[in-house]
Structure formats: C-alpha cells, structure tokens
C-alpha positions as CSV (number, residue, x, y, z in Angstrom):
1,X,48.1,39.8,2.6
2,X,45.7,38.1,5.1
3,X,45.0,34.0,3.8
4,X,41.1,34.5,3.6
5,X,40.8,30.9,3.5
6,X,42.3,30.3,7.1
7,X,39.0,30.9,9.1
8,X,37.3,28.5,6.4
9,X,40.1,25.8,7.4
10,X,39.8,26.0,11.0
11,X,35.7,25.3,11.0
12,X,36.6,22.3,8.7
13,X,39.5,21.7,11.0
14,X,37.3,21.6,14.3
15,X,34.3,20.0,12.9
16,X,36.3,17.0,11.2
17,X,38.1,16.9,14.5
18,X,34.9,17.2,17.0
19,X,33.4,14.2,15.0
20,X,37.0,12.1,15.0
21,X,36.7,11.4,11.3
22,X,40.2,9.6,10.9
23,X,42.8,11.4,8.8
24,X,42.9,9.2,6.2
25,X,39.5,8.8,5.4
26,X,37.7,9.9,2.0
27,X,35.7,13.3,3.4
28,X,33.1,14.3,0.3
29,X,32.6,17.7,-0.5
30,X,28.8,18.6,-1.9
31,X,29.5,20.9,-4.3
32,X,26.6,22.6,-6.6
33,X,29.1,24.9,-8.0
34,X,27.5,28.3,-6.0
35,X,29.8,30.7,-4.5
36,X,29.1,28.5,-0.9
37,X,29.6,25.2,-2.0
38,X,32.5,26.4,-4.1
39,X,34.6,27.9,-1.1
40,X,34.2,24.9,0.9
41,X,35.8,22.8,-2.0
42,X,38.3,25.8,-2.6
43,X,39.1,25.9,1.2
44,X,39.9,22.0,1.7
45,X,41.6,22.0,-1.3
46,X,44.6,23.9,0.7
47,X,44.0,21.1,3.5
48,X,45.9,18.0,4.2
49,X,43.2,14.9,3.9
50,X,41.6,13.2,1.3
51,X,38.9,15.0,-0.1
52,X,36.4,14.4,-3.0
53,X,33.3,16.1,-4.8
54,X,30.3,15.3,-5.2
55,X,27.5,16.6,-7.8
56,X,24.4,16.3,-8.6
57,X,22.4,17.7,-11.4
58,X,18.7,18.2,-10.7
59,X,17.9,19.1,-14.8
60,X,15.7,21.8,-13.6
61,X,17.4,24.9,-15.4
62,X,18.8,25.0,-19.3
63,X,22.1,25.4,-17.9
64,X,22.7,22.7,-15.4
65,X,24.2,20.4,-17.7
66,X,27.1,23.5,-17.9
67,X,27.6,23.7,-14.4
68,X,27.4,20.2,-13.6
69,X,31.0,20.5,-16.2
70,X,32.2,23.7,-14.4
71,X,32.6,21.6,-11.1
72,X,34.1,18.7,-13.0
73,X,36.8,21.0,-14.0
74,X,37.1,22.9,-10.9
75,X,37.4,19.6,-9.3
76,X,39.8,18.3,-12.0
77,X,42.1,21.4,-11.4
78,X,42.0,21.0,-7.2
79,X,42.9,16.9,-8.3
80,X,39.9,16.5,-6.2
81,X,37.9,13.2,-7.2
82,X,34.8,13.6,-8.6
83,X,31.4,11.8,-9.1
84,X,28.1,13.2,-10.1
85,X,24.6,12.5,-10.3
86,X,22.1,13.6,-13.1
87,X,18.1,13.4,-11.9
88,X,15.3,12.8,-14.0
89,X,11.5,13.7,-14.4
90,X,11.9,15.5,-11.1
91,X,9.6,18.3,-12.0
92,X,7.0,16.4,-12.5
93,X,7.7,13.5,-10.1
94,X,5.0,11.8,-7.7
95,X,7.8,12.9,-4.9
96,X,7.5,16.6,-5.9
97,X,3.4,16.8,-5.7
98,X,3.8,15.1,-2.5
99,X,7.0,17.4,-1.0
100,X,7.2,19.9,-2.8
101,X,10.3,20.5,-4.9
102,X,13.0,21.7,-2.6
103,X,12.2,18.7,-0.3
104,X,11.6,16.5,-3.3
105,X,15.0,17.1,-4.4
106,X,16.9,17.2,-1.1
107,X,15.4,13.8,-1.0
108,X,16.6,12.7,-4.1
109,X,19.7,14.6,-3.8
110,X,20.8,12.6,0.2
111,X,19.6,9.3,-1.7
112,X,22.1,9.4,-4.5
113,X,25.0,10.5,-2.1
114,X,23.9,7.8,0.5
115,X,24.3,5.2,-2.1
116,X,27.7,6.8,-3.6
117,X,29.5,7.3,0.2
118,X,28.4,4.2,2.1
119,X,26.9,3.7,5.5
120,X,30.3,5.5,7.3
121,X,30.3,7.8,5.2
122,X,31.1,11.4,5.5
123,X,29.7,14.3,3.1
124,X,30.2,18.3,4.5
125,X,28.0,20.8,2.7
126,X,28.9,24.5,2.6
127,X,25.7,25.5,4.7
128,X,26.4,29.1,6.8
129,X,25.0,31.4,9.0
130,X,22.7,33.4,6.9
131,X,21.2,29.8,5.7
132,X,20.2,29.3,9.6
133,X,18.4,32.7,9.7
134,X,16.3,30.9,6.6
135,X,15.9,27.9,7.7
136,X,15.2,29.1,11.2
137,X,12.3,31.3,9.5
138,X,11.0,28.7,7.1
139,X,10.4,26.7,10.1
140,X,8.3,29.1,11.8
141,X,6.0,30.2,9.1
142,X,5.3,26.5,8.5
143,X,4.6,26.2,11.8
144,X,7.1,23.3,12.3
145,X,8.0,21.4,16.3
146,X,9.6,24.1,18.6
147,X,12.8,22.5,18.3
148,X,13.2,23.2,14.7
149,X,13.9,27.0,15.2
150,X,17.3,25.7,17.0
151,X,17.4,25.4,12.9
152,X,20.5,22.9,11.3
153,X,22.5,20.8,13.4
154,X,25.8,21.2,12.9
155,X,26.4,16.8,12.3
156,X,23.3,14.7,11.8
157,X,23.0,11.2,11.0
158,X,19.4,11.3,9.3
159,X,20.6,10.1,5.3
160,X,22.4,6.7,6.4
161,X,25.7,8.8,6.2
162,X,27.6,11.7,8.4
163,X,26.2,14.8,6.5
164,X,28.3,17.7,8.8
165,X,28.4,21.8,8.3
166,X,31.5,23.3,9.1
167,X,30.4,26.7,8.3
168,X,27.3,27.1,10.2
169,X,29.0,29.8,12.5
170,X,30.5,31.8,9.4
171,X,28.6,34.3,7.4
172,X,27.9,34.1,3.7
173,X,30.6,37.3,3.4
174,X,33.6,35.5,4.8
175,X,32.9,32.7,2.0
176,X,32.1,35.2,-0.5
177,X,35.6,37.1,0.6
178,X,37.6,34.2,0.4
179,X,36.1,33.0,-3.0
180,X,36.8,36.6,-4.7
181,X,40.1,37.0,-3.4
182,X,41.4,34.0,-4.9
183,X,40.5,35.1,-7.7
184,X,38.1,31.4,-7.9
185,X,34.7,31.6,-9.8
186,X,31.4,30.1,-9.0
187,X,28.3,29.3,-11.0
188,X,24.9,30.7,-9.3
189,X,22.1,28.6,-9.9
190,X,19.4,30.8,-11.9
191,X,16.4,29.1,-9.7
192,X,17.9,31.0,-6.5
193,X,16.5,34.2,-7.7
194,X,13.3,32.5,-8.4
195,X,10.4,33.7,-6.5
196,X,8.2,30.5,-7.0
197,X,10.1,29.0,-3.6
198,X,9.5,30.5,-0.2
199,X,13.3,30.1,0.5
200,X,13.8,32.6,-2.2
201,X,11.6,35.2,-0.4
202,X,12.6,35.2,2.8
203,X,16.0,35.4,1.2
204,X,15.7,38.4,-1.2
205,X,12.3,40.1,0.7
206,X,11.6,39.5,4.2
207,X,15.3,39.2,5.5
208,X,16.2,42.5,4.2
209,X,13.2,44.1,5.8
210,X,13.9,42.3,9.0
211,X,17.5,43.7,9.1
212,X,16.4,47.3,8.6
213,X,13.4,46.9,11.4
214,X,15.2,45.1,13.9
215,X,18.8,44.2,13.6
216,X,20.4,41.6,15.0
217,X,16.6,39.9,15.5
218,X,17.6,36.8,14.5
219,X,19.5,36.0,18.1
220,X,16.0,35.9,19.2
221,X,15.0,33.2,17.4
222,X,18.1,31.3,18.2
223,X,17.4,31.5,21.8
224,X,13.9,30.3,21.7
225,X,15.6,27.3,19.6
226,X,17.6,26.6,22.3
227,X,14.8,26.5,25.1
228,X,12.9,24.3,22.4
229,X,15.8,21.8,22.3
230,X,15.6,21.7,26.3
231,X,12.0,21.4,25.6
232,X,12.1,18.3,23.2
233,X,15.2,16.3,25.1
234,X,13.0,16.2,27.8
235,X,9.7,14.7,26.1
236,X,12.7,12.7,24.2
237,X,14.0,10.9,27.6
238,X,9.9,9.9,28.4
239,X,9.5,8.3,24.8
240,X,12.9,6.8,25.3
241,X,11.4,5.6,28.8
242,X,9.0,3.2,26.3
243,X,12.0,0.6,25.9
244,X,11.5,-1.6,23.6
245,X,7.4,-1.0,23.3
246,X,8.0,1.7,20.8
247,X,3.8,1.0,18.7
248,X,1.9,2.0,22.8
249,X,2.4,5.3,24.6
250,X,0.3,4.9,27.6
251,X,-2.1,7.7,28.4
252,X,-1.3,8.3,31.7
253,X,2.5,9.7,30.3
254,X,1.0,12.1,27.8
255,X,-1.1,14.1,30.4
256,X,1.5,14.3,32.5
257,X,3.6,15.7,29.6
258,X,5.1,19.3,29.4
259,X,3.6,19.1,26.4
260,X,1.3,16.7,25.0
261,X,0.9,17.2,21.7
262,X,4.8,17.9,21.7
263,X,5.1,14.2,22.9
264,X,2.9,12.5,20.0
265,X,4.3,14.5,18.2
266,X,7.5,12.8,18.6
267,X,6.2,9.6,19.3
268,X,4.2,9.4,16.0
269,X,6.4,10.6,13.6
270,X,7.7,7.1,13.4
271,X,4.7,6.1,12.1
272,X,4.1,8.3,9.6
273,X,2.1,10.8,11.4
274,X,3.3,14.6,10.2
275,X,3.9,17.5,13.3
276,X,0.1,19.1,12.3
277,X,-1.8,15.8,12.7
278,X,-0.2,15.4,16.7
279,X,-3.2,17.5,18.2
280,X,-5.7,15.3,16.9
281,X,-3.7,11.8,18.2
282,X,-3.8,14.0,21.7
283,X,-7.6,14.3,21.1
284,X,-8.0,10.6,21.0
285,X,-6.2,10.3,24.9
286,X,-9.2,12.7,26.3
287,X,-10.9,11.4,28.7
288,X,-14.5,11.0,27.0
289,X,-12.4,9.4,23.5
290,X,-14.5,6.3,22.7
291,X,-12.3,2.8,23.0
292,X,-11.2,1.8,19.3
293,X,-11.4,5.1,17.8
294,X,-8.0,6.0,15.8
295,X,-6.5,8.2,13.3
296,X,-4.2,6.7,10.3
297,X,-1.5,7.9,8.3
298,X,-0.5,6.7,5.1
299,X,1.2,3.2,7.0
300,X,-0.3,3.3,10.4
301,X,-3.5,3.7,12.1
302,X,-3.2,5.1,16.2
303,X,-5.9,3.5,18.0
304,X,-7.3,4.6,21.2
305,X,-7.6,1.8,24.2
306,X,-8.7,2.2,27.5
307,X,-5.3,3.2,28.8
308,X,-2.8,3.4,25.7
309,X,-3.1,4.6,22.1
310,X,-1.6,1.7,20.3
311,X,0.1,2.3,16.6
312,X,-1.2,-0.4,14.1
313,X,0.8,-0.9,10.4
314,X,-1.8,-0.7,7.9
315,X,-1.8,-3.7,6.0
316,X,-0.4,-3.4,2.6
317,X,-3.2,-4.0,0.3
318,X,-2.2,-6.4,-2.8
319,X,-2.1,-5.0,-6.6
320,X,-5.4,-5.9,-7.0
321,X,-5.8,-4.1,-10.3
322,X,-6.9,-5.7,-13.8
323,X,-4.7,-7.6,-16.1
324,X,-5.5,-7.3,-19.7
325,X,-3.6,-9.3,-22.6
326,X,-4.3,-10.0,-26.4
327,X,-2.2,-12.6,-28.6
328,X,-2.2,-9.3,-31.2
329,X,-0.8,-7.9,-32.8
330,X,2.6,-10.0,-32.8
331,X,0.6,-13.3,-32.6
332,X,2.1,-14.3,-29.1
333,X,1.0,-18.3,-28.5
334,X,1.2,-18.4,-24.7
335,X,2.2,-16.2,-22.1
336,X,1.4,-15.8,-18.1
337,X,-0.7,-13.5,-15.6
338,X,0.1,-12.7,-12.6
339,X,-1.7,-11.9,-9.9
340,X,-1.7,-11.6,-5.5
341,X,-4.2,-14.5,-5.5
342,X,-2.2,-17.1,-8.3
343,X,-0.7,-16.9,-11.6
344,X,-2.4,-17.8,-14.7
345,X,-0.9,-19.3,-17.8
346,X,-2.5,-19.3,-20.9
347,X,-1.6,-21.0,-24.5
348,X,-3.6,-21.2,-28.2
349,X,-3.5,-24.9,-29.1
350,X,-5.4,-27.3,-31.5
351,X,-6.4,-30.9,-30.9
352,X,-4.9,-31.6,-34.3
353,X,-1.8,-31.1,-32.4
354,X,-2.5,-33.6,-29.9
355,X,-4.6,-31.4,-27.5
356,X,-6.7,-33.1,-25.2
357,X,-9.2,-31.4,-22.8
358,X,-8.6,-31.3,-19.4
359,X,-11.8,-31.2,-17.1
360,X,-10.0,-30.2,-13.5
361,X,-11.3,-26.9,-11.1
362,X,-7.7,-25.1,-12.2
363,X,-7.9,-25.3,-16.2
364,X,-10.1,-23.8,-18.6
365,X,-10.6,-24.9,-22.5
366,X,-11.9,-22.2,-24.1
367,X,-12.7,-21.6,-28.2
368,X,-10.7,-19.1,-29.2
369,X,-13.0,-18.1,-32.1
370,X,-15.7,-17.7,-29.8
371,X,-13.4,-15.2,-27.8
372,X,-13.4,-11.5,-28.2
373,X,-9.9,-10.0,-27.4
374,X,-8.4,-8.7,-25.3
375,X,-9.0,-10.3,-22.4
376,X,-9.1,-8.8,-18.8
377,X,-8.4,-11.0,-15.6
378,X,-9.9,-8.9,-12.9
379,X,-11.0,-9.3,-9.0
380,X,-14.6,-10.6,-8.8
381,X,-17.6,-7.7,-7.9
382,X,-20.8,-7.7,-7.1
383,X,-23.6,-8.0,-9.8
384,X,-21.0,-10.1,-11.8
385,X,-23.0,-13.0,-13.9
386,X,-22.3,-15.4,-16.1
387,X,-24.0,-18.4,-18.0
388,X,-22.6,-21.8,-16.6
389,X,-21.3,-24.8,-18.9
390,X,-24.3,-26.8,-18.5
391,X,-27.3,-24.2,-17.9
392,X,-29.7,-22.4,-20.3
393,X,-29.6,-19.3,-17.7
394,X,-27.6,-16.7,-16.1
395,X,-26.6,-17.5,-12.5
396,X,-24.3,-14.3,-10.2
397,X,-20.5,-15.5,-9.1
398,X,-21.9,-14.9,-5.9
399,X,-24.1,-17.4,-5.9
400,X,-21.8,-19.4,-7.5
401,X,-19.3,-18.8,-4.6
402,X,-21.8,-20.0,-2.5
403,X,-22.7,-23.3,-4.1
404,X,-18.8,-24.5,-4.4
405,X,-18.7,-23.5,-0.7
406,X,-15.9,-20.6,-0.4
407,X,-16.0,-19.4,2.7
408,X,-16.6,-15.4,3.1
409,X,-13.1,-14.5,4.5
410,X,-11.7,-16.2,0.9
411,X,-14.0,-14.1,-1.7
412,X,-12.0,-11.4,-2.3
413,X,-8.9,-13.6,-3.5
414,X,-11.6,-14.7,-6.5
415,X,-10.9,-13.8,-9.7
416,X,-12.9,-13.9,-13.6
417,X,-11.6,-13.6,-17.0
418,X,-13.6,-11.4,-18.9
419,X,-13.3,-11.0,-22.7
420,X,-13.9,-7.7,-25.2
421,X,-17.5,-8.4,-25.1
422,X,-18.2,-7.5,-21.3
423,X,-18.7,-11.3,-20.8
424,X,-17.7,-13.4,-18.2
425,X,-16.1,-16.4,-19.5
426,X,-14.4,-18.0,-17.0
427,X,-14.6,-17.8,-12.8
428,X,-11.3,-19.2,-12.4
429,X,-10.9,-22.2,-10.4
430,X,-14.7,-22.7,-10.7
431,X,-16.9,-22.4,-13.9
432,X,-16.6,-22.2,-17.6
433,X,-19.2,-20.0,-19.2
434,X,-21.5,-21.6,-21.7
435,X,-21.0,-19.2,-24.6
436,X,-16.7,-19.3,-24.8
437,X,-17.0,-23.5,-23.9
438,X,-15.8,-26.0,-26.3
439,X,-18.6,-27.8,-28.6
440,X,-19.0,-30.9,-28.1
441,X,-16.4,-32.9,-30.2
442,X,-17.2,-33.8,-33.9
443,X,-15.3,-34.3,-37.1
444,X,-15.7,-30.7,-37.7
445,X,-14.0,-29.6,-35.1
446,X,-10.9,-31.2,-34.9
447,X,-8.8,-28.0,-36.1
448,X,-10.8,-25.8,-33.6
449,X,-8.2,-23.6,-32.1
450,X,-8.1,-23.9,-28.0
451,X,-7.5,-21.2,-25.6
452,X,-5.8,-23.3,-22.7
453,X,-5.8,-21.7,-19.5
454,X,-4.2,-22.7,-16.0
455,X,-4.6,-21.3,-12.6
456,X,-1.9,-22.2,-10.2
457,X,-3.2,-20.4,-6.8
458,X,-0.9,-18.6,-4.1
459,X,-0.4,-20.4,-0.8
C-alpha cells in the first residue's frame, strides 16, 4: 500500500531545505488540531528533525478548551514537544473592533508564537492550495494592492520569525487522504462552518459555484498575481531608490510611476497609511495641491511641499485626562498623583503634630474640613475661576496665568485641583483659593486637620 504521507514529506523536505534551516534546529509545527494542521504534524512526525507543536486557544467556541487537550495528546503520542497559548477577551477586544476577528486573532495568534520561538525562529503552518484560491479571493473583493492576488508567500518574514508553508502546492484532498488512511483523527473547529466570516462563504458558497461555472478559474487569478508581483518589484526598486530618506518621496518619481497610487501605496504603508487611503496621498502631488496641505493616519501626517510629500510622526499627545482620589473609604493619609506636567503628593496632617505651613509657589495647605471629596486634578480650561487667598472676588486662571507671567506656549502644562463642590481650590504652582485656605492661626485651631499638597514639576 502506497505511504500517503510521502508527498507531505517531500514539500516539508524541499521547503526546510530551500530556506537552509539547519538539521538540528527546533522547527515548530502550528497545530489547531483541524484535519490540515493535523497532517502536517502527523507527516513530520515520520521525519528525522526536531519538531515541536504549537497551540493556541482563541476561547471563542465551548469546546476549545477540548481541543486545545486533543493536540496535547496527539502531540504527547508523536513525543513531539508542546506549548500552548490560551487568549482572552478576544471577542470583545479593542483589536477586534479595529481588525476584525480573523485579523484580530492572527495578530494575537503570530504575537504569542513570536515571543515562544525567538527572533530565528521557524514555525510551518499546514496552509494548502485550496486556502490560496480563498485568500486569493478575499483579496479581491476587498479590493486589496494587485500584488496580493499572487496570494501567500510560500516563507515570509513579517512576525519577527520564519513563518513557512510547505503545502501551498498540495490540495486539501492529499492532506485529508493522508490523515484518513492513517487512521489519525482531527478536531474541526465549529466556527469554520460559521457564516458570520467572509472566509467561510467563499469557502462553502462562492467556490463551489465558481467550480461548476468555470473550472480551473482560479489559474486566472494566479497569473494576474504574478504580473502584479512584476508590477510591485518594480515600484519596490524606485522606493528602494529613496536610500536612507525613507519620511520624502519626491513628486517628480510618483508621476513618472507605472503606477502612482501603487507607489504611495507602498511608500505609505510604513506610516500607517492603509492601501484605500493611497489615491488621496497621490491627490496631494497634483499639480494645483496647495503647499502644506496633508493627510494623517493614526501616527503620521503626509504633507505636501513644493516638490516632495514629506511623512511627519504625529506627536504623541500626553494622558492628559483627570485624576480623582478620596482618602475614603479606607482612610488613606497620603498618597501621590501623577501626571505628564509633574507629580503631586498629597498628605492629611495637624499642626498638633508639629505641622508648620509652608508659603512656597509648589505647596498648598489646605483645611481639610473645608474640602469636599473627592478631589479631581485636572488640565486647566477656559472659563475656569476661582477666588484667590487674599481677594473678596472671583478672578479666571487665565487671567491669573497672565499676571504670574506664563508664557502662552507653557499653558497647557497648567493644572487645578478641583474638589466635590465644582470649586477650584488650588491652581497648582500658583494660587490657593480663599474658601479651602487655612484660617488664620488661633488657639482654636491648633487640631485643624491640613491637606498638605506638593507639586514637583516635569523637566
């Protein structure tokens, strides 16, 4: 009887062999426990070479906890080692609202094994031929670059490890005949069948149909992936003509582009800038584009000069949010803020204790009685007021700003302490507000609690 598993060993030969990947080096196999993923680790367990598994368990199914234990044992049987992964919250993760779950946990997913493999790393998956026809199609009803119908690369580089695919040139029947004539079994994951993910429909809907209209159509596609990798190496070798001067593509080079928007596109992605937002950057190199206009992505901003758009990193803008603290309910004595601008420590003293008052810019006695908590130590605003230690009226921090001479470009790094109330009570680094200030001292006032405060600003 034939060896089903000899073509399997032969793509794992050649593509170990084409990337050199020493014999003795630890090769990790991706294994979700599917019928793909399990025929690669069934076919390299009949290899010479050091092989491992690796599994990760996205907790998006009841059973994944089960099948995260099915590879274990699989992989316990092959004396294969084996490390695994478990995510969390991914279903409702910032990542997935922003990707999408497939991508979100692909990302997740290349993370983890990045950190388990090492930089030098190698980690083959069980991708195959039928997954190119998808991938190949997902790409062009999303309207991805040209180049991505030439679909998965057969080695890539893109995860901080060597992530190959031995089986891109097999079918999904040749694993499936070696897996069920071993008599070997596999675990489907129930969220393949479901039709929430576009993956899932080209699988079980729109391939089917395509076979019976046109068979063999996907050698079509292949071919215009292949003029579409031409396509890019070439507007690759004039963004690699930018040396070193990576953040200017000169205008003159984009119009004489095969392909403008095909060049930004490349040239932008760097910063941030995703494949549908390249006609607009090729917009701002028109002729009648007005100097300093630009376009931003979430880290950049592209900005058109007279003969260059010119990438810009956003600054990042300091947590600039309010802090809020109360000594309740565990009756907490001190503690510190802090903030982008300076930190602020706080303590509850009495001048029974010793306390003496301390009249300098950078500390505040307060009366703690005549404090509402919590407090909240917030940027400055406009329309803020308070009633300064010393006069009858209200007076706005702006004002105030401008009387203790802080120059414009150093306003926004002022802060206030505002307690329960809504009141201002202290402009910190400047003025005290009349209402939470210390009365003057008298014998009835010597076991007044004091709210001590202290402002040590940022360099």
């Amino acid at each position: 009887m034939a060896d089903r598993f000899e073509p399997l060993r032969i793509a794992l030969h050649a593509a170990l062999s084409v990337r050199r990947v020493p014999q003795d080096q630890r090769v990790w196999l991706a294994v979700s426990g599917g019928l793909d993923s399990m025929a690669l680790m069934e076919a390299a367990s009949t290899m010479q070479g050091h092989f491992g598994v690796l599994h990760v368990d996205h907790g998006l199914h009841a059973d994944s906890a089960k099948i995260k234990d099915f590879v274990e044992a699989a992989a316990a049987r092959l004396a294969l080692p084996f490390e695994h992964h478990t995510l969390s919250g991914l279903s409702t993760s910032e990542m997935r609202r922003t990707q999408g779950l497939e991508a979100a946990a692909r990302s997740a997913r290349y993370a983890w094994m990045a950190q388990t493999v090492g930089q030098g790393g190698v980690v083959l998956t069980a991708h195959h031929a039928d997954d190119q026809r998808e991938t190949r199609l997902l790409h062009l009803l999303r309207g991805s670059r040209p180049e991505a119908l030439s679909a998965m690369r057969a080695w890539n580089d893109d995860w901080g490890f060597s992530l190959g695919r031995p089986f891109l040139e097999l079918p999904k029947s040749m694993l499936r005949d070696a897996l069920e004539a071993s008599g070997s079994a596999w675990r489907e994951d129930p969220t393949n069948l479901e039709p929430d993910f576009l993956r899932n429909r080209i699988r079980h809907e729109l391939i089917p149909l395509l076979d019976n209209i046109r068979p063999g159509w996907e050698s079509g596609l292949e071919r215009m992936g292949s003029l579409a990798s031409e396509w890019r190496a070439h507007s690759e070798g004039l963004h690699a003509s930018l040396g070193e001067d990576t953040h200017s593509l000169p205008i003159s080079m984009l119009q004489q582009a095969p392909s403008p928007t095909h060049l930004a596109g490349i040239w932008s992605q760097s910063f941030g800038f995703a494949t549908s937002q390249a006609s607009a950057l090729v917009d701002l190199a028109r002729p009648d584009t007005e100097v300093g206009k630009k376009r931003c992505s979430d880290s950049h901003c592209i900005v058109r000069e007279r003969a260059a758009l010119v990438a810009h990193p956003i600054e990042v803008v300091p947590d600039q949010s309010p802090r809020t603290w109360s000594p309740e309910p565990r009756g907490v004595q001190s503690g510190t803020v802090s903030t982008p601008a300076g930190l602020l420590t706080w303590r509850i003293a009495s001048p029974a204790d010793g306390f003496k008052p301390d009249a300098g810019d950078d500390t505040a006695d307060l009366a703690v009685d005549a404090v509402r908590w919590p407090l909240t130590l917030r940027p400055w605003a406009e329309g803020d007021r308070m009633i300064p230690l010393g006069m009858s009226g209200s007076q706005s921090v702006s004002d105030i700003l401008t009387q203790r001479k802080v120059p414009a470009s150093e306003r926004h790094r002022q802060w206030v302490l505002q307690d329960d109330s809504g009141h201002l009570i202290w402009l910190v680094g400047h003025r005290i507000d009349q209402r939470a200030a210390l009365p003057k001292p008298s014998d009835s006032t010597q076991n007044m609690r004091v709210l001590r405060l202290h402002w040590k600003p940022l360099q």
